[in-house]
Steps between C-alpha positions, in 0.01 A plus 500: 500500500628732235626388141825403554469509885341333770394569898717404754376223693429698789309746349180263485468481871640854557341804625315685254714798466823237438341366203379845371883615504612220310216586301588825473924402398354299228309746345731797539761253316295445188236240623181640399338211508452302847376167521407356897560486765309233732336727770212702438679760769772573275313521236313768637749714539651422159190634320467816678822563335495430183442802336780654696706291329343480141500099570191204458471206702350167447381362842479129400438345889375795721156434568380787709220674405591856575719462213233494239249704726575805718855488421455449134805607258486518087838448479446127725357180337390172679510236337427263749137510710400687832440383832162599452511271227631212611229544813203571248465130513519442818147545600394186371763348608480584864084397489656099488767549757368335851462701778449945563758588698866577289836641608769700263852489499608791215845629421487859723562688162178671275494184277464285815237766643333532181410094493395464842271780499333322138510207666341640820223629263428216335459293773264763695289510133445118560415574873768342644792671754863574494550489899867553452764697245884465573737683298850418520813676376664417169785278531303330799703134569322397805108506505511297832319840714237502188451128474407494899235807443354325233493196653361686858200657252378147386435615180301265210786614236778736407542768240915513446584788274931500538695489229799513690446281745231293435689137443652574878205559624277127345822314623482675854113451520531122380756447786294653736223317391263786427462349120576126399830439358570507177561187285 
């Protein structure tokens, strides 16, 4: 979002180069200053822009890490954490989970990648397996083909990293009983 001017709708679960145009019209039109948007894919191709365009942006929810590492911009500010920070703690937190053996379900998008391959690290560090990654499209509405893979892997437990879709996909697992219900 610019001052005076927000993203469409669409833009958060549009491809990449749809958000850096309207990226682009903002800045061209005065907006030097962007704030968002949601996916760390669009953000990606905001940054690499920004001098182009004399603008700043303010990623307040993309979490991937290329954005602070590799792909690293002075004119872009997080102000929210990294994937790699959120899964920092997740090393002691996998050590009391039951079981070795873990499936992922990510968002097929670098923020989705980026989490599944912490996660897959953090589990290996604890000595435990990830016998099964699934990456499904953003904008995914039926998780039915994923559900029956994860359920034909007979997995201890499930790393879900979907912003999009990741209500859809609890409901659908609770109806197909491959998690309890919830209350």
């Amino acid at each position: 979002m610019a001052a005076g001017s927000s993203w469409p709708k669409a833009t958060t679960r549009a491809p990449p180069d749809a958000g850096r145009r309207v990226a682009e019209k903002l800045a061209r039109d005065g907006h030097n200053l962007l704030i968002g948007p949601i996916t760390s894919s669009i953000s990606l191709a905001i940054s690499q822009n920004l001098a182009r365009w004399d603008a700043a942006f303010i990623g307040t929810i993309s979490k991937a890490d290329k954005l602070t590492a590799d792909a690293c911009n002075p004119r872009f500010v997080r102000t929210n954490h990294s994937d790699a920070m959120d899964l920092a703690m997740i090393g002691e937190w996998v050590k009391g989970i039951e079981g070795n053996d873990f499936a992922i379900l990510a968002a097929d998008y670098v923020w989705g990648q980026d989490s599944a391959k912490s996660f897959e690290a953090a589990v290996t560090a604890q000595g435990k397996k990830v016998s099964l990654k699934l990456f499904a499209p953003l904008g995914t509405k039926d998780y039915a083909p994923y559900i029956q893979q994860i359920k034909a892997a007979n997995v201890d437990a499930i790393w879900v990293a979907d912003v999009s879709g990741g209500i859809a996909f609890v409901k659908q697992a609770a109806d197909f009983n491959l998690i309890p219900k919830p209350r």
